[in-house]
ROMARLO-42292 format. One line per field, with one value per residue (C-alpha): residue in one letter; x, y, z. Coordinates in nm, 2 decimals. Layout:
rest A	...
x X	...
y Y	...
z Z	...
This chain:
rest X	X	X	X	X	X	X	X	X	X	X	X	X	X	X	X	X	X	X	X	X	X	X	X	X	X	X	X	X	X	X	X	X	X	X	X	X	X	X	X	X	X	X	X	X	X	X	X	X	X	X	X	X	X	X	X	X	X	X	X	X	X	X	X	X	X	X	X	X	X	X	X	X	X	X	X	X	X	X	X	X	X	X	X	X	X	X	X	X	X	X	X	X	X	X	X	X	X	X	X	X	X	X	X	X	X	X	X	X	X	X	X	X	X	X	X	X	X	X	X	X	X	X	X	X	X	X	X	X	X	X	X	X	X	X	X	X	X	X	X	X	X	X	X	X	X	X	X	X	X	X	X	X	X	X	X	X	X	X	X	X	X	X	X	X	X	X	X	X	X	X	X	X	X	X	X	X	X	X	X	X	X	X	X	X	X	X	X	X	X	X	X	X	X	X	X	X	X	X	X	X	X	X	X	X	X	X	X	X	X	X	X	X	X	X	X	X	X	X	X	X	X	X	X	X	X	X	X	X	X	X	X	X	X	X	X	X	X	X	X	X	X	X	X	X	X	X	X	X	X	X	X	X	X	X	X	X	X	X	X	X	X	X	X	X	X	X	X	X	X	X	X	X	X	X	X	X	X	X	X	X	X	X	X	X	X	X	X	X	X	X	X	X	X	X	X	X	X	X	X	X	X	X	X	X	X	X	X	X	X	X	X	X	X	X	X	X	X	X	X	X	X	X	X	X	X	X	X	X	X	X	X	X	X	X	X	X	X	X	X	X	X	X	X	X	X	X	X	X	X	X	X	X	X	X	X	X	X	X	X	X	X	X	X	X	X	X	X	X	X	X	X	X	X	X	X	X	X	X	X	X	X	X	X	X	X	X	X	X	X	X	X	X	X	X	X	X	X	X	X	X	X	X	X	X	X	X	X	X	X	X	X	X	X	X	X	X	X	X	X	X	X	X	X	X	X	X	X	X
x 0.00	0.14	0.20	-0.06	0.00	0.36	0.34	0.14	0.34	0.63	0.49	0.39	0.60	0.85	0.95	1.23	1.60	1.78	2.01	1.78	1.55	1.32	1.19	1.55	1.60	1.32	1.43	1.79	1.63	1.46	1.68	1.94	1.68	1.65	2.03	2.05	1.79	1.96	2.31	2.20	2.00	2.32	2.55	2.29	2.32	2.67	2.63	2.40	2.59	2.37	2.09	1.79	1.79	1.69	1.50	1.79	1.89	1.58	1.56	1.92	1.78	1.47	1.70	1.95	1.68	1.56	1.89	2.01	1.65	1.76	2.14	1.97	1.76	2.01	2.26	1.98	1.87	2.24	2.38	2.16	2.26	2.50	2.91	2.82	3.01	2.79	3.06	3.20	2.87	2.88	3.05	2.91	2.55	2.57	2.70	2.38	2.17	2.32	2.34	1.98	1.90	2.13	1.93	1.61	1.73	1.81	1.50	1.28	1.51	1.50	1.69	2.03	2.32	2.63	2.84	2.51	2.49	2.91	2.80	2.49	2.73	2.96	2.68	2.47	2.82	2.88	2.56	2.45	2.80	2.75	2.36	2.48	2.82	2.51	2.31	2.57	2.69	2.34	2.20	2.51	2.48	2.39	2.07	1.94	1.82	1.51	1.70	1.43	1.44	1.67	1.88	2.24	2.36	2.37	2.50	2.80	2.81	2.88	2.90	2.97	2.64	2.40	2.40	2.15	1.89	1.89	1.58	1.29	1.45	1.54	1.78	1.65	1.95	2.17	2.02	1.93	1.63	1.53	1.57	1.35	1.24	0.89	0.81	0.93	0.73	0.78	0.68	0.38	0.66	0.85	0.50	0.43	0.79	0.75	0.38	0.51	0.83	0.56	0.36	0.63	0.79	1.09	1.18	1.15	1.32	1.27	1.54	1.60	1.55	1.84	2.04	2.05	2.06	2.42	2.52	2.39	2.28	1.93	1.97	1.88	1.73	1.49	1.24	0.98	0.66	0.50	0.79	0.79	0.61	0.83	1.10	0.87	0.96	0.86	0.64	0.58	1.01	1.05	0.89	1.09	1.45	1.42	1.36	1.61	1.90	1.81	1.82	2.20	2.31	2.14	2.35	2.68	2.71	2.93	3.12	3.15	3.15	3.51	3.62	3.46	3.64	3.98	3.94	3.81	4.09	4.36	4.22	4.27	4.59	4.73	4.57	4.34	4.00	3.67	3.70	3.33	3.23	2.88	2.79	2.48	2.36	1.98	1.78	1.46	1.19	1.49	1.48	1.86	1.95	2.29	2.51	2.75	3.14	3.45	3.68	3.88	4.03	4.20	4.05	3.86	3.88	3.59	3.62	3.64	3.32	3.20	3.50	3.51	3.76	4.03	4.34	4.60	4.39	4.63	4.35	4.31	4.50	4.68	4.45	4.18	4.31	4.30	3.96	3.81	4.00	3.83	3.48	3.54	3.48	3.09	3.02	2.84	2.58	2.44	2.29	2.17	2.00	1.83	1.67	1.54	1.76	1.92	1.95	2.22	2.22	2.11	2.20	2.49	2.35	2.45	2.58	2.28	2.50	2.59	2.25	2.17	2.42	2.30	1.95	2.03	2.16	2.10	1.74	1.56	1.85	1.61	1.47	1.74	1.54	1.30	1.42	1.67	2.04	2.22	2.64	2.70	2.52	2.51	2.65	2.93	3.00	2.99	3.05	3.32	3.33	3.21	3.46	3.26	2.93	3.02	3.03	2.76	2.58	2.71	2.64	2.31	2.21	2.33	2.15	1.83	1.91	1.88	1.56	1.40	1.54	1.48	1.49	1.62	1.86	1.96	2.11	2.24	2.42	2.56	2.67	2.89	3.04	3.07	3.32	3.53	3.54	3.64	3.91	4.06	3.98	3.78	3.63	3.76	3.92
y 0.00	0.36	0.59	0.85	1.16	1.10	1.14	1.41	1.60	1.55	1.72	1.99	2.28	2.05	1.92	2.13	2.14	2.03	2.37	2.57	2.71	2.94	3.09	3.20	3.32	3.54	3.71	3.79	3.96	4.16	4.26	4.31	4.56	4.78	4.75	4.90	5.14	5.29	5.27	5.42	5.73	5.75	5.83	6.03	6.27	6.24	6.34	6.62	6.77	6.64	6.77	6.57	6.36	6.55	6.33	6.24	6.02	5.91	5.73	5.57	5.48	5.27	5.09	4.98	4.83	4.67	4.58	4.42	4.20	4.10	4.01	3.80	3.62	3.51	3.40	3.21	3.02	3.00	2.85	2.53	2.35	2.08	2.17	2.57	2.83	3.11	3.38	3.37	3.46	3.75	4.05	3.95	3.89	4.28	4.42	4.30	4.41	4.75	4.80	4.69	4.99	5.20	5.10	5.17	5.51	5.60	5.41	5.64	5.98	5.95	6.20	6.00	6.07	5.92	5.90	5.76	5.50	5.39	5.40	5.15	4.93	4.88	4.84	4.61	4.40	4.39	4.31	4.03	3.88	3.88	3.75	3.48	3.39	3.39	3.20	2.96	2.92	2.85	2.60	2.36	2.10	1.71	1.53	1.26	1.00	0.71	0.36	0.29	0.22	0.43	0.57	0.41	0.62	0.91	0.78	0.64	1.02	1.16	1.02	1.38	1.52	1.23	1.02	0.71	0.73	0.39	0.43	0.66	0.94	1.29	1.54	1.90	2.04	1.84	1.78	2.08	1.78	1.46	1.26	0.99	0.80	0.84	0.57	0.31	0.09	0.21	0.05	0.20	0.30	0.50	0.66	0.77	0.97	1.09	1.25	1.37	1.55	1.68	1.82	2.02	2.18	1.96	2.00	1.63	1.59	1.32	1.11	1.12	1.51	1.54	1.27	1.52	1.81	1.67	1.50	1.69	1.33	1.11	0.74	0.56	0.25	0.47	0.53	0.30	0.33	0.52	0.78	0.87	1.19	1.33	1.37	1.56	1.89	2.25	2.31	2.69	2.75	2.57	2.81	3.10	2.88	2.84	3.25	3.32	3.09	3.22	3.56	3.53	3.30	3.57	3.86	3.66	3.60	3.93	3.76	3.39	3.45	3.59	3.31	3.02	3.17	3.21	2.86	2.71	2.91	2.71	2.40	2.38	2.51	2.22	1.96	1.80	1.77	2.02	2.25	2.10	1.79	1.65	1.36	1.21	1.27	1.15	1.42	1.50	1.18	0.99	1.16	1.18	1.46	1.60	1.81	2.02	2.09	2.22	1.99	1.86	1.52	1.37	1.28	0.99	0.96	0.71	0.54	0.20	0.34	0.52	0.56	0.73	0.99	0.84	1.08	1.21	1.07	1.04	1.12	1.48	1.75	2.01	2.25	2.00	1.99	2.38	2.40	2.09	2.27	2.58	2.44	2.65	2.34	2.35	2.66	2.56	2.39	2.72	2.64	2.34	2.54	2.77	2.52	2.35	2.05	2.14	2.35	2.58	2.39	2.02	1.68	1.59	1.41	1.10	0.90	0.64	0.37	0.45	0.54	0.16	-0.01	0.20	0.13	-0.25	-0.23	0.07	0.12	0.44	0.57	0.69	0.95	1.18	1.26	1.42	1.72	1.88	1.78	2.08	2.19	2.22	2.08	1.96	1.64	1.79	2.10	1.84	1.44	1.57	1.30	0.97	0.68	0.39	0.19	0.25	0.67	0.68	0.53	0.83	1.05	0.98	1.00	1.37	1.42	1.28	1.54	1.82	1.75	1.70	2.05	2.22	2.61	2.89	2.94	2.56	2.69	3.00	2.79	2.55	2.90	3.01	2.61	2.59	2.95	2.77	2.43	2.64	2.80	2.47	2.19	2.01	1.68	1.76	1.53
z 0.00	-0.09	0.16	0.08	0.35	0.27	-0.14	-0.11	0.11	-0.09	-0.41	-0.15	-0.07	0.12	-0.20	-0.28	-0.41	-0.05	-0.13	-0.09	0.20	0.04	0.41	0.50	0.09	0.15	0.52	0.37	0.10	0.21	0.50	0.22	0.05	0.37	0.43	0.04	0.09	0.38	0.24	-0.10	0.11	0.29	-0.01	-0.16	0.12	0.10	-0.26	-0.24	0.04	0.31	0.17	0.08	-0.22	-0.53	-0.80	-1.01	-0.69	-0.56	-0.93	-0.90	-0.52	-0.72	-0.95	-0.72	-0.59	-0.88	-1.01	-0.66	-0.72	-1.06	-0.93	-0.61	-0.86	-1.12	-0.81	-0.70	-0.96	-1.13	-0.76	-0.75	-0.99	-0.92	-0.98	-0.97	-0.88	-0.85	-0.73	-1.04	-1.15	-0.94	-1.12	-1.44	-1.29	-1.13	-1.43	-1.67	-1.38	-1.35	-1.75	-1.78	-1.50	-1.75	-2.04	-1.84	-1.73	-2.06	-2.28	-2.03	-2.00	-1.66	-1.42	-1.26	-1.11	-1.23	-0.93	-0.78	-1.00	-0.93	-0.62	-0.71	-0.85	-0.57	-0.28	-0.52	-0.56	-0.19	-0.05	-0.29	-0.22	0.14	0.09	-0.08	0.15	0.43	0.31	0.21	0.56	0.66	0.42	0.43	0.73	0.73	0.58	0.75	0.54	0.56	0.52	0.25	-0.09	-0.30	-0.05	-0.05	-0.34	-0.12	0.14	-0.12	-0.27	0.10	0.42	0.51	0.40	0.42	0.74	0.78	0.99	1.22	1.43	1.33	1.54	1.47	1.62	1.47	1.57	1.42	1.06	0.80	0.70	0.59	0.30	0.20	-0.11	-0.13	-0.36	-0.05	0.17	0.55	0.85	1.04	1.28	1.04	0.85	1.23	1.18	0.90	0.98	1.27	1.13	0.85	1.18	1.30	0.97	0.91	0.54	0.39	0.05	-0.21	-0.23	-0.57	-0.61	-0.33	-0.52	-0.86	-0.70	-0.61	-0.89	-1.21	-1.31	-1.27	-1.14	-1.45	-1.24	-1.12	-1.43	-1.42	-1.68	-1.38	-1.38	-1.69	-1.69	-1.46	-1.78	-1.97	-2.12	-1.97	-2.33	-2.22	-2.25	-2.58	-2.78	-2.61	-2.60	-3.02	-3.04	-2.80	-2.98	-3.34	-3.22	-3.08	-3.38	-3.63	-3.39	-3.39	-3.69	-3.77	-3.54	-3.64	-4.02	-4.03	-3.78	-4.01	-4.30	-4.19	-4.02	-4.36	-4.56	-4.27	-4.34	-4.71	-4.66	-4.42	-4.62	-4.85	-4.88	-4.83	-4.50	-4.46	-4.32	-4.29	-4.14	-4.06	-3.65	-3.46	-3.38	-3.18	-3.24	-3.33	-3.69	-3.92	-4.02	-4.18	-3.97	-4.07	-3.92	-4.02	-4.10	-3.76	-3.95	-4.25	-4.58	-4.52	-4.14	-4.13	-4.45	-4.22	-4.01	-3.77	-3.44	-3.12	-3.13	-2.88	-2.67	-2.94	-3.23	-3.51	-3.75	-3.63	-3.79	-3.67	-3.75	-3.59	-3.27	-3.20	-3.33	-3.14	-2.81	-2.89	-2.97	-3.34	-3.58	-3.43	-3.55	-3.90	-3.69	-3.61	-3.97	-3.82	-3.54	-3.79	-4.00	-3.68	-3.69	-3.33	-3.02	-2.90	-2.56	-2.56	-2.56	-2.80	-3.14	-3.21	-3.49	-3.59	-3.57	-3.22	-3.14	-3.25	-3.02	-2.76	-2.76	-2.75	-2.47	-2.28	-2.12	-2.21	-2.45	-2.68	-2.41	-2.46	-2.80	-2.69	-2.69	-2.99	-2.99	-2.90	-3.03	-2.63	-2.33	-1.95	-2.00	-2.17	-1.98	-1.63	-1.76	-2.09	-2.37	-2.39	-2.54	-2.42	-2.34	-1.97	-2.01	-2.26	-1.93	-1.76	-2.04	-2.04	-1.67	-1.73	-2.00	-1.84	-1.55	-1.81	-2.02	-1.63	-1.52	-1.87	-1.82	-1.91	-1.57	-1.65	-2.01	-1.83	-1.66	-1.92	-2.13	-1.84	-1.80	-2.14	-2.22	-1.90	-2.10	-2.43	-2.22	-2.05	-2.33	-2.10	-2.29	-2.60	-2.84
């Protein structure tokens, strides 16, 4: 028999991302609004020679404001995801906030103050760093978890965050909350526990929810046909995601043309053979589709079939192996994204011979099309490449993680991994 109270309580409010608190999230902000408020008054006095602020301040006042909400929003939702480093998000997350208030100012011809607005800057800067250093310290503590169903792969993950729970006991001081696979069978004495914690406002977490929010990957062996739904796509951000990627591709491309032409122009130099390469990949509903690349290998490089490229592949050029470092020989599938064939951000396509192999004899490899193969994604910004059955496994949990957290902070997200990938090489071959 299902445990009812506990089900429903998990896809309740207490069902959240275990890094996140959302009652404590609200009191810092807005205790980090007053603190801005009164800091911002105070330099507009010291601006306006301790006189009250004129109008052209009392505007920069407003957007601080506004822009210090925009800057605590995008840490937010940037800083959950698994392998994150939001404060390196920080500078560049204030800086689009404070532009957008520049923009704003001017789109409107409102009054400002320039040395206001420095000052906006700095304060905005300082206080969302110390929100979020606060907020860090607070949230991070041990999770006590229900020795029921899937709950061992935690426990594997980190004994230091995740400690087994041996009777149905719990110390609120000494755990942040309580982990527990809803799906499990629990002995009346555990159900009374659980109701009981549920009485009292102890944050329970699903067990598999906490596992990803981790990891940045979904335990494959737990999608059942009842599950399934739970991988389905956000349908409201599709729409929005294809508009969004055109629009950069259509505003980089004074950008990218002159790089795909002096790369093509290197590549016939160094050796034989078109600067293009096509090759057939599997695409959303498991539809082929040609994809297009520069040029990374010899003439040829397949003529004995399909191959993982393996560490210091001798069939990689010169040329080749700057441009696969630097992500450059993707670039032509920014035609593929305009004709509908992919996605700037999703799951990497797949040759169809691979895809084959796969399906034979990994379970629900075929999920990963259900949304469009992207030129970058999670799985390779966190997992790299995939040489094997065994990482494709790997690869795939990821990729799993990503259609189930679909959204437009998620991509955000991959953007910022993927310019540190292009800068270190990371999973490329």
């Amino acid at each position: 028999m299902k445990n009812s109270i506990i089900d429903s309580s998990l896809h309740s409010k207490s069902a959240t991302n275990i890094k996140v608190n959302p009652y404590l999230s609200i009191y810092t902000f807005i205790i980090s609004l007053i603190v801005i408020s009164g800091t911002m008054f105070a330099c507009s006095l010291a601006i306006n020679d301790f006189s009250l602020p004129n109008q052209s301040l009392i505007n920069v006042i407003i957007g601080s404001l506004i822009s210090y909400s925009i800057s605590s929003l995008m840490m937010h939702k940037l800083g959950r995801f698994p392998g994150s480093r939001p404060l390196t998000y920080l500078l560049p997350t204030v800086a689009i906030s404070i532009l957008a208030l520049i923009a704003g100012i001017n789109l409107f011809r409102f009054e400002y103050s320039r040395l206001a607005l420095t000052a906006a800057f700095f304060v905005v800067l300082v206080i969302t760093y110390m929100e979020f250093k606060y907020l860090q310290k607070k949230q991070n503590g041990q999770y006590a978890v229900v020795p029921f169903g899937f709950y061992k792969p935690l426990v594997d993950f980190s004994q230091e965050k995740f400690t087994i729970l041996n009777t149905p006991e719990f110390d609120a001081k000494k755990y942040v909350g309580i982990i527990l696979d809803n799906r499990a069978e629990l002995p009346h004495d555990w159900q009374q526990f659980i109701a009981e914690a549920l009485s009292n406002d102890v944050h329970i977490f699903k067990a598999v929810t906490a596992y990803e929010s981790v990891t940045g990957k979904s335990p494959l062996n737990q999608y059942g046909e009842t599950t399934y739904g739970e991988l389905q796509v956000a349908p409201i951000y599709l729409p929005l995601k294809r508009i969004l990627e055109t629009t950069l591709i259509i505003l980089s491309t004074p950008i990218t043309l002159p790089i795909v032409t002096i790369t093509a122009i290197a590549i016939k130099l160094e050796s034989t053979g078109p600067a293009f390469f096509t090759q057939k990949r599997v695409g959303k509903g498991g539809k082929e589709f040609k994809m297009y690349k520069l040029r990374s290998m010899c003439l040829d490089s397949e003529v004995d079939g399909a191959k993982f490229a393996g560490e210091d592949d001798p069939r990689i050029t010169r040329i080749g192996k700057v441009i696969r470092k630097l992500r450059i020989d993707e670039i032509p599938q920014f035609l593929n994204i305009l004709k509908g064939d992919m996605a700037l951000i999703g799951p990497r396509p797949e040759q169809a011979g691979f895809v084959k192999e796969f399906e034979k004899s990994i379970p629900l490899y075929s999920y990963r099309h259900v949304v469009r193969p992207g030129i970058t994604g999670w799985a390779q910004v966190t997992h790299g490449y995939a040489a094997d059955e065994d990482a494709t496994r790997e690869k795939l949990a990821h990729d799993f993680y990503y259609v189930k957290n679909l959204s437009l902070w998620l991509d955000l997200d991959i953007v910022f991994k993927t310019i540190k990938t292009m800068l270190t090489g990371f999973g490329a071959r």
